[in-house]
C-alpha positions as CSV (number, residue, x, y, z in Angstrom):
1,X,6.8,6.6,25.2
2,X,5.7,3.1,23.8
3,X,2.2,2.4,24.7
4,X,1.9,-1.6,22.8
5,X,-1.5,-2.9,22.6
6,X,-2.4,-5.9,21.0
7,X,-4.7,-6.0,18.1
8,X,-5.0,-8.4,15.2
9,X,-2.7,-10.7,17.3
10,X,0.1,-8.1,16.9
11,X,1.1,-5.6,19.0
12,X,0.3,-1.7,18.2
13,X,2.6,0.8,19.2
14,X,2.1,4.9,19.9
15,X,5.6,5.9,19.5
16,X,7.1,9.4,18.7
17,X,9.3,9.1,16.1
18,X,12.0,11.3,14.7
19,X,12.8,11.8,10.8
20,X,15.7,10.3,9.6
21,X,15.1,11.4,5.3
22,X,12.4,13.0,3.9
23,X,13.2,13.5,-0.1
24,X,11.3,14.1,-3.3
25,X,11.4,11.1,-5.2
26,X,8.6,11.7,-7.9
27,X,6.5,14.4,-9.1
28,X,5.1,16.0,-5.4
29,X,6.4,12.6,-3.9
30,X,8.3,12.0,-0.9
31,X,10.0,8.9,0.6
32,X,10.5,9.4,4.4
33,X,12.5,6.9,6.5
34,X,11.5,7.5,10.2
35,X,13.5,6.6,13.5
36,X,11.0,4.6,15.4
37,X,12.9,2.6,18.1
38,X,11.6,-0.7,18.7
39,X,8.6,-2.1,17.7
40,X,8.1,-2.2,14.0
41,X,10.3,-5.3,13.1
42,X,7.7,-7.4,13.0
43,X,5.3,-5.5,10.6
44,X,3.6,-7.1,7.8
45,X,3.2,-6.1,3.9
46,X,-0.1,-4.8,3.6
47,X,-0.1,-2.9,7.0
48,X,-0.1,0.3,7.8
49,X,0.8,3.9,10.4
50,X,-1.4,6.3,11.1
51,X,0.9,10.1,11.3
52,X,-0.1,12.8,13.7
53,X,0.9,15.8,10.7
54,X,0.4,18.1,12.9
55,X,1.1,19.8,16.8
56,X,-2.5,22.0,16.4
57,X,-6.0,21.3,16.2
58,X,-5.6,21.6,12.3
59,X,-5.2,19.4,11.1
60,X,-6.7,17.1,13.8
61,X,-6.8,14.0,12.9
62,X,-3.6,11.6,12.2
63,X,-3.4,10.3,8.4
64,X,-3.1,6.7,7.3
65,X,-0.3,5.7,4.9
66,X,1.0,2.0,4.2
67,X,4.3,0.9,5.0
68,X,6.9,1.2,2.3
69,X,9.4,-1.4,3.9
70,X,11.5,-1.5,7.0
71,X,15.5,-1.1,6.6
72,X,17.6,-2.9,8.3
73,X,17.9,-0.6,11.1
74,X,14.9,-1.0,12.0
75,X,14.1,2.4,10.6
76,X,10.2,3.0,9.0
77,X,9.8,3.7,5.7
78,X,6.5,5.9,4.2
79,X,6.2,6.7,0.9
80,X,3.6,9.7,0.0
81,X,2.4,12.1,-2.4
82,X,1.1,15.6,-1.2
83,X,-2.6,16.3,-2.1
84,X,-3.6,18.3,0.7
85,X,-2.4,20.1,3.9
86,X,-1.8,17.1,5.9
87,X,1.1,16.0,3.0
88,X,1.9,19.5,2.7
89,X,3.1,20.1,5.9
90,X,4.5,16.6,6.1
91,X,7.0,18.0,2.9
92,X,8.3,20.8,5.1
93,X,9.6,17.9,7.6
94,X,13.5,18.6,8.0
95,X,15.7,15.2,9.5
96,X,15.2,15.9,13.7
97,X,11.7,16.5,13.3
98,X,9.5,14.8,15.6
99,X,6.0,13.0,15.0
100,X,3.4,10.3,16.2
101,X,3.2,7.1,14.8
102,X,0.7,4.6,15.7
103,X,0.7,1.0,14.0
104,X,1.5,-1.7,12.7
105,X,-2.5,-1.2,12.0
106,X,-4.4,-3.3,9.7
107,X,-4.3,-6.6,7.9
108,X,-1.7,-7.3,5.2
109,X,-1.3,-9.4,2.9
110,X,-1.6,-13.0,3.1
111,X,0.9,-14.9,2.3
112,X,0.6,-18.5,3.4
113,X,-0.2,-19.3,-0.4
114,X,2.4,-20.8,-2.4
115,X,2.4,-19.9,-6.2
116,X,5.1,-19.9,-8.9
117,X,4.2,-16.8,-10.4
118,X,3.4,-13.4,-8.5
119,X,1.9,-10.4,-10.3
120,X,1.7,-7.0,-8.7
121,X,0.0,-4.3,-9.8
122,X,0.6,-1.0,-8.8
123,X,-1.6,2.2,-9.6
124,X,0.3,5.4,-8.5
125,X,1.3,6.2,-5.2
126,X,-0.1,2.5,-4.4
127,X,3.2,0.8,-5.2
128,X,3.8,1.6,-1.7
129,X,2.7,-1.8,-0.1
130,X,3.9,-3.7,-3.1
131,X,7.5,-2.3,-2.3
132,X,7.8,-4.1,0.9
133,X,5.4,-6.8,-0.4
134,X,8.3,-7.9,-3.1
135,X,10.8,-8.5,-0.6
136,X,8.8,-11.1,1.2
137,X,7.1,-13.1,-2.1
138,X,8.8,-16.8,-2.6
139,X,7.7,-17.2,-6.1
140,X,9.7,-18.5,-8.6
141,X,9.3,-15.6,-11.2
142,X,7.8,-11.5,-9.9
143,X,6.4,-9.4,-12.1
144,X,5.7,-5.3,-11.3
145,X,3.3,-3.7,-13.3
146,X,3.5,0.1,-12.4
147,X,1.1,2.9,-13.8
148,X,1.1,6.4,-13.8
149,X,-0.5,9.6,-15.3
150,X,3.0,10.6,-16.7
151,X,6.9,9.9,-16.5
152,X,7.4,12.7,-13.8
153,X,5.2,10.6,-11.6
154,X,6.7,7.3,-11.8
155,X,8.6,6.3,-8.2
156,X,12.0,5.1,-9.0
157,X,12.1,1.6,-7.4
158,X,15.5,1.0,-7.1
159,X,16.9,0.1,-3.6
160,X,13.1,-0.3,-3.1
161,X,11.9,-2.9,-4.4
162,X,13.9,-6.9,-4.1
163,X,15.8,-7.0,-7.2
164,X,15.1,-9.3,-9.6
165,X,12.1,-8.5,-10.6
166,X,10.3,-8.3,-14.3
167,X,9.0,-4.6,-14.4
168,X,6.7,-3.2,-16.9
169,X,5.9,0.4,-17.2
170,X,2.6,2.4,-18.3
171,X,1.7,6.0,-18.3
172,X,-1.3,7.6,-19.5
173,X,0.1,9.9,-21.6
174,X,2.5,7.1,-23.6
175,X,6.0,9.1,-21.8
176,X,7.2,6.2,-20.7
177,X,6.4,2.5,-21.4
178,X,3.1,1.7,-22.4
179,X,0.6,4.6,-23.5
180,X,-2.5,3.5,-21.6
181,X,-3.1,1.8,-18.6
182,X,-1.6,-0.6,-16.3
183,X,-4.6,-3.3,-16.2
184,X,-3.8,-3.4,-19.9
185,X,-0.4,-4.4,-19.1
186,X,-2.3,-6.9,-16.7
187,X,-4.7,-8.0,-19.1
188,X,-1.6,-8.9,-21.3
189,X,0.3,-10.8,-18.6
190,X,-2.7,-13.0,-17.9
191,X,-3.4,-14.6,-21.3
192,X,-0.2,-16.6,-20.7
193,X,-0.3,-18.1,-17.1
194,X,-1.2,-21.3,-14.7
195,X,-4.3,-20.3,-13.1
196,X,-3.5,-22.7,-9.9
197,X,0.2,-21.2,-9.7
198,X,-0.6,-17.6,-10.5
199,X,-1.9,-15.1,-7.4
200,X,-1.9,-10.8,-8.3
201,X,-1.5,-8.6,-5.4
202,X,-2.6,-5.2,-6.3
203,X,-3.1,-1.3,-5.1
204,X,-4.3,1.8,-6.4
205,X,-7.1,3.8,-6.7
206,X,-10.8,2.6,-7.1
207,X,-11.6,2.1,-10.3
208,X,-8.1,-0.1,-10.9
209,X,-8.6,-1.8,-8.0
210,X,-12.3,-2.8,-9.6
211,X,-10.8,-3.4,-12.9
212,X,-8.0,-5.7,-11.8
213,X,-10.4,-7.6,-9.7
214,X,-12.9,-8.1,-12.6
215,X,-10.1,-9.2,-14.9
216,X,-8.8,-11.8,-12.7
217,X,-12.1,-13.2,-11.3
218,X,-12.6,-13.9,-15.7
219,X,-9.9,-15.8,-15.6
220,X,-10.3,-18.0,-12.4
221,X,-6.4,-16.4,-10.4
222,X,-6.6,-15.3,-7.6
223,X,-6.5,-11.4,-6.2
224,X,-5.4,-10.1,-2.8
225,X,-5.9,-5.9,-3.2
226,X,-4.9,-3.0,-0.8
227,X,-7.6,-0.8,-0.6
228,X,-7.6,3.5,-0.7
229,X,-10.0,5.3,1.8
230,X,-10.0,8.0,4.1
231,X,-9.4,7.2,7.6
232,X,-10.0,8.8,10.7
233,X,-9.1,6.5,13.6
234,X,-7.3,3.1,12.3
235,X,-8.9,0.9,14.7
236,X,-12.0,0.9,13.4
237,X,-13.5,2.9,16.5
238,X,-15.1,5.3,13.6
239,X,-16.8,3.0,11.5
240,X,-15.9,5.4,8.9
241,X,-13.9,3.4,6.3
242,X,-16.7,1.1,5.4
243,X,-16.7,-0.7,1.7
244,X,-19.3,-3.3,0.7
245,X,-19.4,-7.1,1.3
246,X,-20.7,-9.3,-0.9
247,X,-21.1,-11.1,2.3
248,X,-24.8,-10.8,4.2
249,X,-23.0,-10.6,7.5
250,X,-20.8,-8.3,7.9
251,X,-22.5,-6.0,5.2
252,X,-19.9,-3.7,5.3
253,X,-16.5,-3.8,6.2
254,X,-13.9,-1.4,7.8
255,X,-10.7,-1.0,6.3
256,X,-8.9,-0.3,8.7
257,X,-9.8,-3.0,10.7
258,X,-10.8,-5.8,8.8
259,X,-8.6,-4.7,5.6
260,X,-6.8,-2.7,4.0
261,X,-6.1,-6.2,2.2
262,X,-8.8,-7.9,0.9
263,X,-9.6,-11.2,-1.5
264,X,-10.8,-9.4,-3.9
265,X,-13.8,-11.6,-4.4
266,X,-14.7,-10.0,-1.0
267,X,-15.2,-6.8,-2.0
268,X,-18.4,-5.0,-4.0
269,X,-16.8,-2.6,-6.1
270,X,-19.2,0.6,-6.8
271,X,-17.7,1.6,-9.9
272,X,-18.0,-1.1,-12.9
């Protein structure tokens, strides 16, 4: 049953939802397109579900993941990587199976801004929101800067992401692309660009997410990131998700509520 509330001046919906694909994509990553009625049309990029995994008391508690795109059915798109139970069991799913799904939750990613050049940045398992992000950017000219550990964990974008788009490629271990990181592919693509015309959206873990924001905020562009936490509830009823402000009021925000997206001049990253 569809229980709409409205929250961020959108409505939230607890639906159950029935699997429609759930394949391996990458290395211990799954795409999963879910059946979810009527309700998720208007979602934004940025946003994201929060999954009941689970029909026991363990695991308890639903887990967050952003929103990979919606098809043209209508249908729900999540896009994961299994680290723990939770993701484990979600693996198993078989098309028929049946699960919760709370959301649209969260703020997304603005885009009111008008710029001629859009960089996104994408650390891992964090291209997720940047899929559905690249079908909605207006800039003249997209580039995709993707990162991973290795080749085997690179997340084929094709059918994805909106075609067109410049993609560069690093890995860690030099296997494909780039050997090194992704914010050096950044780093490169920023010596050559119109600060006022030039806006990076970016997502992945931490320490990227810190890096990324440091190198931008050097050169004057602007940064929106999606930020990685743990969540518990996804309507900021916890207070668990809290990241620094550099603001004196609020101190702290919750991601879930006031994020996951973020200017990134917002944010006090703890790691340098």
């Amino acid at each position: 049953m569809n229980h709409p509330q409205l929250t961020h001046n959108f409505l939230m919906h607890d639906v159950t939802a029935t699997v429609k694909v759930n394949k391996l994509v990458a290395y211990k990553t799954y795409l999963m397109s879910l059946d979810v009625a009527k309700g998720f049309s208007d979602a934004k990029p940025g946003q994201f579900v929060m999954l009941r995994v689970g029909d026991s008391t363990d695991p308890l508690l639903r887990r967050p993941f952003s929103i990979a795109g919606i098809d043209e059915d209508g249908s729900l798109l999540v896009l994961y990587r299994v680290v723990g139970k939770g993701t484990a069991l979600m693996s198993q799913w078989k098309p028929g199976t049946s699960t919760g799904v709370l959301g649209p939750l969260g703020r997304g990613f603005d885009l009111a801004s008008k710029q001629e050049l859009s960089i996104m940045v994408a650390g891992g398992i964090g291209i997720a929101p940047l899929l559905f992000l690249s079908h909605q950017l207006k800039s003249s000219k997209t580039i995709l800067l993707m990162g991973a550990g290795k080749r085997e964990e690179l997340i084929p974008v094709e059918g994805l992401a909106k075609t067109g788009l410049e993609i560069a490629i690093a890995t860690e271990d030099g296997s494909r692309g780039h050997r090194g990181l992704v914010t050096e592919l950044l780093d490169k693509a920023l010596n050559d660009v119109e600060v006022g015309q030039t806006m990076v959206y970016a997502c992945g873990p931490e320490a990227m997410l810190s890096k990324v924001s440091s190198m931008c905020s050097g050169k004057g562009v602007r940064c929106q990131v999606s930020v990685e936490t743990a969540m518990a509830c996804g309507v900021g009823a916890c207070q668990g998700c809290a990241v620094r402000s550099k603001k004196k009021q609020p101190a702290y925000y919750h991601v879930c509520k006031d994020g996951p997206v973020f200017d990134a001049e917002e944010i006090v990253w703890d790691i340098p």
